[in-house]
C-alpha beads as a LAMMPS data file, in Angstrom:
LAMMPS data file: protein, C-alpha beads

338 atoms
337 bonds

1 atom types
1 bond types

-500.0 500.0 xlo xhi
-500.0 500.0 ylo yhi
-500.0 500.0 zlo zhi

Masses

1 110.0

Atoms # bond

1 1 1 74.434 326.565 -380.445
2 1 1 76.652 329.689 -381.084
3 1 1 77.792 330.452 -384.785
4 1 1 80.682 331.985 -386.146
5 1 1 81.841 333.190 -389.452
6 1 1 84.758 331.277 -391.546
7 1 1 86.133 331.239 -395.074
8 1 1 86.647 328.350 -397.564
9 1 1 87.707 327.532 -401.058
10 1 1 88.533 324.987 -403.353
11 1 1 92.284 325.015 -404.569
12 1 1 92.328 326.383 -408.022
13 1 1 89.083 328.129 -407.612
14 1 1 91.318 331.288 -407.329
15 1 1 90.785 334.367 -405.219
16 1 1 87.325 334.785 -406.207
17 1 1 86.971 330.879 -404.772
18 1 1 86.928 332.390 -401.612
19 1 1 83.272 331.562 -399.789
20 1 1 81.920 333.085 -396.830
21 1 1 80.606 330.561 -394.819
22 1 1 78.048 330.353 -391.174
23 1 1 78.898 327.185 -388.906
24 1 1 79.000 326.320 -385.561
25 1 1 81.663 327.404 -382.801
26 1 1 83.245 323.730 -382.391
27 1 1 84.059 322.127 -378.905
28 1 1 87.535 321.050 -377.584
29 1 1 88.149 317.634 -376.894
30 1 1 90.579 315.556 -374.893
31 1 1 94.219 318.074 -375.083
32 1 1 92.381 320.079 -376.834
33 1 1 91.837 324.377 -376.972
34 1 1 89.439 326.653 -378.253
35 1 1 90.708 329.504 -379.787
36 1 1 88.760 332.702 -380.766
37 1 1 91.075 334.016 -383.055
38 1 1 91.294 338.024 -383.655
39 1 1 94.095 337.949 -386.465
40 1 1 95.407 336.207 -389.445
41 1 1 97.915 337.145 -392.003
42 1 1 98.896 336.047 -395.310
43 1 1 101.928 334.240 -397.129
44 1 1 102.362 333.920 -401.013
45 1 1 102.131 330.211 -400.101
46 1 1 98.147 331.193 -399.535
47 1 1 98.196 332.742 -403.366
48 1 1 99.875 329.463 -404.359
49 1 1 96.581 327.565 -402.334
50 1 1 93.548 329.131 -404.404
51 1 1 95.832 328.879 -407.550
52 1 1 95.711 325.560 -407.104
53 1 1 99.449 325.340 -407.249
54 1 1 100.363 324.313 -403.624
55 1 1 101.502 320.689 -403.606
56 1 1 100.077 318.263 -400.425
57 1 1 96.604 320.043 -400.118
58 1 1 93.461 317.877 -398.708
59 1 1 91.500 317.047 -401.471
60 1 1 87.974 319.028 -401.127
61 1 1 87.379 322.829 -400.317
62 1 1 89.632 323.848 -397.263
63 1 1 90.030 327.013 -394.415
64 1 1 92.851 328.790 -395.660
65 1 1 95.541 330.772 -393.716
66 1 1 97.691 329.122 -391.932
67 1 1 99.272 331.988 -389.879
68 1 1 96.779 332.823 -387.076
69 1 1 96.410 334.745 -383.166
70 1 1 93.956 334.699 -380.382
71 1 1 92.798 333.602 -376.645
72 1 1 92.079 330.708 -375.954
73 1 1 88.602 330.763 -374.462
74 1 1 87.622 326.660 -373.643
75 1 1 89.787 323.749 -372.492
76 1 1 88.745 320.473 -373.128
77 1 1 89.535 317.430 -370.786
78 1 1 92.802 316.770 -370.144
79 1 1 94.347 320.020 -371.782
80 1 1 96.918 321.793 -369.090
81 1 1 98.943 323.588 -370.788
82 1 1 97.230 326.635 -371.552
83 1 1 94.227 328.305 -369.676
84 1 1 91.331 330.515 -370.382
85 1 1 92.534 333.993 -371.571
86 1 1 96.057 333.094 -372.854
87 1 1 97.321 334.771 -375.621
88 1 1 98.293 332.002 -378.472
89 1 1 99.523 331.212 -381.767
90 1 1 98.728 328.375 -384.054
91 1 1 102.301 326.591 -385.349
92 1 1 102.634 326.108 -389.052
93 1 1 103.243 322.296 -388.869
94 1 1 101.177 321.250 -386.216
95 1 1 102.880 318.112 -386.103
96 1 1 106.723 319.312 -386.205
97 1 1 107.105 319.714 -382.655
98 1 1 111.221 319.671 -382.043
99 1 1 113.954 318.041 -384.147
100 1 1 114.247 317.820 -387.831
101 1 1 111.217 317.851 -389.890
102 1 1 109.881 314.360 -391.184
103 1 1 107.853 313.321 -394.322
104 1 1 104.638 313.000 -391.978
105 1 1 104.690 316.749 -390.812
106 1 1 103.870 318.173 -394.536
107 1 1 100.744 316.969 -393.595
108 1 1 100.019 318.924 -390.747
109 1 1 100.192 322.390 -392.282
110 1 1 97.438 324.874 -391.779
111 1 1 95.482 325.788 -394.828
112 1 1 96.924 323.343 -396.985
113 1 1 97.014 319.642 -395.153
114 1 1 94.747 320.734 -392.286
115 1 1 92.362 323.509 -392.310
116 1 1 93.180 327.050 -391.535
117 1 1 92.678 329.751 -389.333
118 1 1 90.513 331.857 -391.554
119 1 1 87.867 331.451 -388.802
120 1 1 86.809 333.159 -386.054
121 1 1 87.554 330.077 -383.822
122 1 1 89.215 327.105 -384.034
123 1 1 90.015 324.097 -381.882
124 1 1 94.078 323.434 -381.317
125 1 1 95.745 320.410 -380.009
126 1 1 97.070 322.209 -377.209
127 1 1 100.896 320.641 -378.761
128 1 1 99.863 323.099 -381.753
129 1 1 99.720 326.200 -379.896
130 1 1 102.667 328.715 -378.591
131 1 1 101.932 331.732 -376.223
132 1 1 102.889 335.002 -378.156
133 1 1 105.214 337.574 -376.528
134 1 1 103.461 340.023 -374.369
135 1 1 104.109 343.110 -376.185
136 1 1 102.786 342.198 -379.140
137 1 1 99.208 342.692 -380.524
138 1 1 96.672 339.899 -382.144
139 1 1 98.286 341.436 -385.938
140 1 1 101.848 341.203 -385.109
141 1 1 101.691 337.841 -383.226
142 1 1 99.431 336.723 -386.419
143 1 1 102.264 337.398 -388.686
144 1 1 104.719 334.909 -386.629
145 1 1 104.117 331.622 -387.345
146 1 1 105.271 331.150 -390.958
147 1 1 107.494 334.338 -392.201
148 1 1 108.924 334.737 -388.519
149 1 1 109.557 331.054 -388.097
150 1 1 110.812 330.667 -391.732
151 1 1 113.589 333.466 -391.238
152 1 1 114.573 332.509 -387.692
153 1 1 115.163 328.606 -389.473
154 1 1 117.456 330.405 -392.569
155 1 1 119.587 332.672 -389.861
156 1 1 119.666 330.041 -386.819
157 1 1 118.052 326.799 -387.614
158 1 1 121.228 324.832 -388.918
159 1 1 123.865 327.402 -387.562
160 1 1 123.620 330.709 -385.699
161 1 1 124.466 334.026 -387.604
162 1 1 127.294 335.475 -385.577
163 1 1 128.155 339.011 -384.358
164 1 1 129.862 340.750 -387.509
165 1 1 128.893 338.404 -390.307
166 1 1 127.149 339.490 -393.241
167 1 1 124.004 338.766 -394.191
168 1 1 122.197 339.352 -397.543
169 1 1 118.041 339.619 -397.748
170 1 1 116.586 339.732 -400.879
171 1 1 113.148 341.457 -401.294
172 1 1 111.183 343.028 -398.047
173 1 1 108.525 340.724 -398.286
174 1 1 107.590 339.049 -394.493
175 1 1 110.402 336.744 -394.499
176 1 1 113.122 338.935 -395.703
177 1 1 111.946 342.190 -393.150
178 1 1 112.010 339.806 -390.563
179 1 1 115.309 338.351 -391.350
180 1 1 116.540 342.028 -391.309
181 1 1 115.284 342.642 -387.797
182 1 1 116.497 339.492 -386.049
183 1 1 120.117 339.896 -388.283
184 1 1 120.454 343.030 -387.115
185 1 1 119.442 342.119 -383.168
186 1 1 122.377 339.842 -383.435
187 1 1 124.893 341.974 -384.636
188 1 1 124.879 340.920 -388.522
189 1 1 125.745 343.352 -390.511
190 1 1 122.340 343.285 -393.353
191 1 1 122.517 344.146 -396.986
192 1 1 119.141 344.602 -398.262
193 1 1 118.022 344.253 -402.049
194 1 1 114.412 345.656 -403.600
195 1 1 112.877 347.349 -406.862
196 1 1 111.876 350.318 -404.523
197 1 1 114.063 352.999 -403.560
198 1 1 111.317 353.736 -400.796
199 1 1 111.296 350.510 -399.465
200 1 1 114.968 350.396 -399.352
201 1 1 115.332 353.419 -396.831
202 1 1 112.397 351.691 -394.767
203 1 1 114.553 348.846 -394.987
204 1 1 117.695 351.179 -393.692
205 1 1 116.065 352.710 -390.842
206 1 1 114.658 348.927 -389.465
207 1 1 118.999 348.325 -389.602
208 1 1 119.995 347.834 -393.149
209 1 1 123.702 348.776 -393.532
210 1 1 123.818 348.431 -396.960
211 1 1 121.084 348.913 -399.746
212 1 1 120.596 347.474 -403.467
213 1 1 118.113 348.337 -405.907
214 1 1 117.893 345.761 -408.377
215 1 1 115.942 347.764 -411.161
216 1 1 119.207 350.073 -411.291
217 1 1 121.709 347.400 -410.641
218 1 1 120.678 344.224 -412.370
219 1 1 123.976 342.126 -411.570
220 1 1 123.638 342.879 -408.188
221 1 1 125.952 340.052 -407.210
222 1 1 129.218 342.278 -407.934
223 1 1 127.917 344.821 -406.103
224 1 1 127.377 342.749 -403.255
225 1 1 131.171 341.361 -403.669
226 1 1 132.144 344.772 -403.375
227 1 1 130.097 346.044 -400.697
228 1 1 132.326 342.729 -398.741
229 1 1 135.599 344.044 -400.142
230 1 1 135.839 341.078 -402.301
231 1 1 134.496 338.371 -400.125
232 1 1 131.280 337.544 -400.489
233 1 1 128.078 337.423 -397.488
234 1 1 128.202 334.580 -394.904
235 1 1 124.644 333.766 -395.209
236 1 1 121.706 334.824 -397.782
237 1 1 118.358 334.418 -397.288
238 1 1 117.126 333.737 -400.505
239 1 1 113.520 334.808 -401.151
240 1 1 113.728 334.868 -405.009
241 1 1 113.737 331.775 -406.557
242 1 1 115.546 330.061 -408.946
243 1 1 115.714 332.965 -411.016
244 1 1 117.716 334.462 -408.327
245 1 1 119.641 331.790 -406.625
246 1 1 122.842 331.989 -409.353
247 1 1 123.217 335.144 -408.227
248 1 1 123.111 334.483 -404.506
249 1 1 125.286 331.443 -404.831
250 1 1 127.460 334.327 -406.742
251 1 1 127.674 336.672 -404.157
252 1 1 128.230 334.175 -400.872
253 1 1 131.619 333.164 -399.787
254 1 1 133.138 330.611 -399.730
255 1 1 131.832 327.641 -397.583
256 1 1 128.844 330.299 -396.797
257 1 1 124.969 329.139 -396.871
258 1 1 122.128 330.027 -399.048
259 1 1 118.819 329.405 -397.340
260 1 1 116.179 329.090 -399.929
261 1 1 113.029 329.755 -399.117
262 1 1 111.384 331.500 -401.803
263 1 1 109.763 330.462 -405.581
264 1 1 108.747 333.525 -406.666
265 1 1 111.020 332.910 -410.167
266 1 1 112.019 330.206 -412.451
267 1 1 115.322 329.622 -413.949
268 1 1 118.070 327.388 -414.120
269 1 1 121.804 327.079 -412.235
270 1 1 125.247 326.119 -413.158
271 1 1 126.345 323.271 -410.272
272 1 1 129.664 323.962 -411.152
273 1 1 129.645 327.752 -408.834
274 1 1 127.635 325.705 -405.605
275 1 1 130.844 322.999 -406.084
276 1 1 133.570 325.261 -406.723
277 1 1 132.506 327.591 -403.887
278 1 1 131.706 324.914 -401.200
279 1 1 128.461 327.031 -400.886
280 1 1 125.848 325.103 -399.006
281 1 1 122.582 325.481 -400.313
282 1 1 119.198 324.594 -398.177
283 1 1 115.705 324.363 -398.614
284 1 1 114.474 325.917 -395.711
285 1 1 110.253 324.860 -395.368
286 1 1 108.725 327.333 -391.987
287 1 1 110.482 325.668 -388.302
288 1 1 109.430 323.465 -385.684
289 1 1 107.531 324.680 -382.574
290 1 1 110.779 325.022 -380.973
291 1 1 112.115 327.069 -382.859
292 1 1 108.858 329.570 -382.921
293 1 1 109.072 329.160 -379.200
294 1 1 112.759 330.551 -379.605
295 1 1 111.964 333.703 -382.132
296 1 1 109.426 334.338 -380.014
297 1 1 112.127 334.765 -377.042
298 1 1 114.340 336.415 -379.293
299 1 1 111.306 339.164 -380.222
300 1 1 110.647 339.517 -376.571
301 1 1 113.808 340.047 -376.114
302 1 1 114.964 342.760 -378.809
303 1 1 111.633 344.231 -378.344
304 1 1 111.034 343.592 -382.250
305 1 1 107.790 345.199 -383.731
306 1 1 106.478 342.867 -387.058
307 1 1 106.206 345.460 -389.820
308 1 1 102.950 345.351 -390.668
309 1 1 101.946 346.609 -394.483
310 1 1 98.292 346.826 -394.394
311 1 1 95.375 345.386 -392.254
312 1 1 91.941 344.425 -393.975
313 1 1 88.877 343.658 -392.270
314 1 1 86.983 340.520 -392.344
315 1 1 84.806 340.737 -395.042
316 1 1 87.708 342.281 -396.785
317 1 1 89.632 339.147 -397.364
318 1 1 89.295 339.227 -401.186
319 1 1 90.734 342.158 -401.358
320 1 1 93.600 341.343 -398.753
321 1 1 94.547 338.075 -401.657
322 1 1 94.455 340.966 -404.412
323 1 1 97.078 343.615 -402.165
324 1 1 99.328 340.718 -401.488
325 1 1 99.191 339.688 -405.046
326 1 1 99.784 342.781 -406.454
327 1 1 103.320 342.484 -404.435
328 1 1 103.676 346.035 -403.529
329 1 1 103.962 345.662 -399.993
330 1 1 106.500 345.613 -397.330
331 1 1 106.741 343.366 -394.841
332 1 1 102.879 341.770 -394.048
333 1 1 99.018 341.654 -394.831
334 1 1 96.933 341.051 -392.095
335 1 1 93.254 339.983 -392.315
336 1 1 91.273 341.172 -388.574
337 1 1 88.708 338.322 -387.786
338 1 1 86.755 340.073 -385.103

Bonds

1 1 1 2
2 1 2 3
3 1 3 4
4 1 4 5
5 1 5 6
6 1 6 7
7 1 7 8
8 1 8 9
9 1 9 10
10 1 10 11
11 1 11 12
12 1 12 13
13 1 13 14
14 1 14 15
15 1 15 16
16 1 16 17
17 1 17 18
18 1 18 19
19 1 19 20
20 1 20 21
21 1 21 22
22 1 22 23
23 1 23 24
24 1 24 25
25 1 25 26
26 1 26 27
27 1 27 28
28 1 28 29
29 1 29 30
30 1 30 31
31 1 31 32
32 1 32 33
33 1 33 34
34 1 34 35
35 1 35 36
36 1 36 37
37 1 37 38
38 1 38 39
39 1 39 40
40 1 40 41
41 1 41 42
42 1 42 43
43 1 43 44
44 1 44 45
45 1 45 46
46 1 46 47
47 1 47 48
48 1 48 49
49 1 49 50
50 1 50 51
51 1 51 52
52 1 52 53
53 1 53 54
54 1 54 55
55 1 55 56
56 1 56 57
57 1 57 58
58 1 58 59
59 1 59 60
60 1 60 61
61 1 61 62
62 1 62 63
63 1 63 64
64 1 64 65
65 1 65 66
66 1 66 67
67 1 67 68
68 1 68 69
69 1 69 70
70 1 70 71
71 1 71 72
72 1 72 73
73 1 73 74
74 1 74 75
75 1 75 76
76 1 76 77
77 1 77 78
78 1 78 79
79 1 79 80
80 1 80 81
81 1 81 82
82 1 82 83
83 1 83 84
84 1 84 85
85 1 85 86
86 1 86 87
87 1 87 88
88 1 88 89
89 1 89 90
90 1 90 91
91 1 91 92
92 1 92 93
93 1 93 94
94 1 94 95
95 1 95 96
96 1 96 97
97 1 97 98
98 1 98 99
99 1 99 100
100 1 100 101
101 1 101 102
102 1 102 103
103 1 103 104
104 1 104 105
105 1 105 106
106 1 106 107
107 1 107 108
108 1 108 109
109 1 109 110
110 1 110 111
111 1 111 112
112 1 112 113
113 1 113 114
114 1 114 115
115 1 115 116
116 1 116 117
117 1 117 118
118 1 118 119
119 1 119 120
120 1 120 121
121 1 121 122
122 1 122 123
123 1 123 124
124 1 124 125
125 1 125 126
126 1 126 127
127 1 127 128
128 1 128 129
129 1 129 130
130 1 130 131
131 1 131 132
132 1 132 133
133 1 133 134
134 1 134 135
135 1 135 136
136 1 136 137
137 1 137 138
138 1 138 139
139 1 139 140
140 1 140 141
141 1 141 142
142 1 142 143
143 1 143 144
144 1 144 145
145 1 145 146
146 1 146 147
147 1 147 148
148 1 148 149
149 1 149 150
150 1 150 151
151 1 151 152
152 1 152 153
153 1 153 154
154 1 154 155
155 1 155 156
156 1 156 157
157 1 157 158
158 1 158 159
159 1 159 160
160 1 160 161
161 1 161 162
162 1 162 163
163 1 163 164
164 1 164 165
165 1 165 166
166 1 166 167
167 1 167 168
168 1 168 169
169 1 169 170
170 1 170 171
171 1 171 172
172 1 172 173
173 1 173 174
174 1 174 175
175 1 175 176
176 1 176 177
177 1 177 178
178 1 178 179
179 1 179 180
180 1 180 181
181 1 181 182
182 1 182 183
183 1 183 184
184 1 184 185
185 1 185 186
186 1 186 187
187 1 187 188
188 1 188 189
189 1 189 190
190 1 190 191
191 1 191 192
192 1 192 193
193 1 193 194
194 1 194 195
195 1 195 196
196 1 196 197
197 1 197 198
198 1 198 199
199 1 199 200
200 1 200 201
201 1 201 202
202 1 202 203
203 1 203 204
204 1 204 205
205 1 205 206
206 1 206 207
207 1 207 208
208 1 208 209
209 1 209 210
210 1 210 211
211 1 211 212
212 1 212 213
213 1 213 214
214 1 214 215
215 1 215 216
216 1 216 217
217 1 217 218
218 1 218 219
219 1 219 220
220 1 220 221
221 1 221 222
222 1 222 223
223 1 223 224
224 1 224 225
225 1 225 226
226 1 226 227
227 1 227 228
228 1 228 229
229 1 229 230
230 1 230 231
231 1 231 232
232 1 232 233
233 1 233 234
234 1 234 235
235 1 235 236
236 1 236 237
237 1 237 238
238 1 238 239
239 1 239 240
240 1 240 241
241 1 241 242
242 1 242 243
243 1 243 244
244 1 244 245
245 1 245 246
246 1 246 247
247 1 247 248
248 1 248 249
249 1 249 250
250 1 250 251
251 1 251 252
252 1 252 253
253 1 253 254
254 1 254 255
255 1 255 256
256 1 256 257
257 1 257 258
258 1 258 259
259 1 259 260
260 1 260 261
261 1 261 262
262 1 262 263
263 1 263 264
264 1 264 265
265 1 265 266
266 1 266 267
267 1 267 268
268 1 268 269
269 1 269 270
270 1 270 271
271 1 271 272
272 1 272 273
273 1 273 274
274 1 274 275
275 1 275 276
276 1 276 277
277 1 277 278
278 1 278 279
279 1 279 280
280 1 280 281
281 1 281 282
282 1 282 283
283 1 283 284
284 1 284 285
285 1 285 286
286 1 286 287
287 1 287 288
288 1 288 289
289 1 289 290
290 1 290 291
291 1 291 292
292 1 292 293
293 1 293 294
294 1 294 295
295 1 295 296
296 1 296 297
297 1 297 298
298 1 298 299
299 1 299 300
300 1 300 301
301 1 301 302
302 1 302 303
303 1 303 304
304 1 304 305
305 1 305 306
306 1 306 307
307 1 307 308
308 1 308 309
309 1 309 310
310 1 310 311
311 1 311 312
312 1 312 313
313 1 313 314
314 1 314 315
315 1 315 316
316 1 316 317
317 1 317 318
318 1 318 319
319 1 319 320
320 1 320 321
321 1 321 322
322 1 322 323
323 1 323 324
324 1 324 325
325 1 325 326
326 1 326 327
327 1 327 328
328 1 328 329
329 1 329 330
330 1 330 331
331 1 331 332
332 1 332 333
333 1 333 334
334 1 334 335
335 1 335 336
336 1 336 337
337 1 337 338
């Protein structure tokens, strides 16, 4: 039988948990796909995985990743959908098909409640899988399924950002550079916030309009009030945390949305400004297939390019954990798996 290569590790074993491990290439069964995947790329939710701090994991040591690209190279009995040689991505609930999420599908995430795509192959349900737009490469498509997804739920999900709203990222971390480019495809106007001055006017020249560096300005939320004349963003896609999200609640209008998707801080918040401003706030956990089957329209579209950070080899996974850790990067981390 053929072998391949995959990773595994035992929540809260941390990133030196992570095993290299010599199996066989499984086969598809009925509906099923085989997948030789090229790229995966990594969310903070993986950090939050070998931490040990990611609720809903299987018990046991697990394939981590859950955000993975490649061809599908065997169909098992029954499968129609996709043939030999397509160019696929793995969805990040591979359960959450259409409609609104259920209890069930928290089980069906990829390197958490099902294993990963750490792996050189890996067999799909072929209800799991989405084609990937053409003019992408293995990386970029890799870095779809969660941070794409995730921003394409904040800005369209519930309600569509309009032409000539205003829409405020924090950070340029995956989710928020993505939520910059598909703003700015439909006609939002983006204010951007980040500790990096450098980042900022990368951040600019993907379509920012306005820019905010928090080290310098602290209360950013006036700044953001004023950059509105007064009035506050329609939408923010909040990144932060709850050590962030009184200030975003702060600086959205009134009856405007904060979609939070980040827990990168603690902290506490006053009900009485969400109340007083009629400001919706939602937890927004990745998208349905449908909806990745819509960014990925949307990318195809707008001819969007994934900004990639930095792309480690296989046996350079450790080290990919470490980069992303060390949170200096922009945009994503992307592990090759060839």
């Amino acid at each position: 039988m053929a072998s391949m290569k995959y990773y595994t590790v035992q929540p809260g074993a941390g990133i030196d948990g992570l095993t290299l491990q010599t199996g066989e290439i499984p086969e598809p069964g009925d509906g099923q796909v085989l997948v030789k995947l090229h790229a995966a790329s990594l969310n903070f939710r993986d950090l939050m995985v070998v931490r040990g701090h990611y609720p809903g994991v299987a018990p046991g040591a697990l394939v981590p990743l859950s955000d993975g690209a490649g061809e599908v190279v065997r169909c098992g009995a029954g499968s129609t959908k996709f043939k030999p040689g397509d160019r696929v991505a793995g969805i990040f609930m591979q359960s959450w098909l259409a409609g609104p999420m259920v209890d069930a599908d928290a089980a069906s995430g990829l390197g958490a409640g099902l294993p990963g795509v750490l792996a050189q192959y890996r067999v799909f349900d072929e209800a799991g899988l989405v084609p990937v737009p053409a003019h992408l490469n293995f990386a970029q498509a890799a870095t779809l399924p969660c941070a794409g997804v995730t921003a394409w739920n904040a800005l369209f999900g519930l309600s569509a950002v309009q032409p000539g709203q205003t829409v405020l990222v924090l950070g340029t971390g995956g989710v928020s550079i993505f939520a910059l480019q598909l703003a700015h495809a439909a006609g939002a106007r983006v204010i951007v916030t980040s500790s990096s001055d450098a980042k900022l006017e990368r951040a600019r020249a993907l379509g920012a309009a306005a820019i905010i560096n928090y080290s310098t300005t602290p209360d950013w939320a006036p700044e953001v009030r004023r950059l509105t004349g007064g009035r506050g963003v329609d939408v923010v896609v909040e990144t932060g945390g709850a050590g962030t999200l009184a200030a975003s609640v702060a600086a959205t209008r009134r009856n405007g949305a904060v979609h939070m998707i980040g827990v990168l801080t603690m902290g506490q918040i006053d009900p009485i400004s969400i109340l007083l401003g009629g400001v919706l706030v939602r937890g927004v956990m990745v998208g349905s297939r449908d909806m990745f089957e819509a960014l990925n329209q949307a990318v195809e579209v707008a001819g969007i390019s994934p900004v990639i950070d930095r792309v480690f080899a296989f046996d350079e996974v450790k080290r990919a954990y470490e980069y992303l850790q060390a949170a200096g990067h922009m945009g994503k981390v992307v592990v090759t798996l060839d």
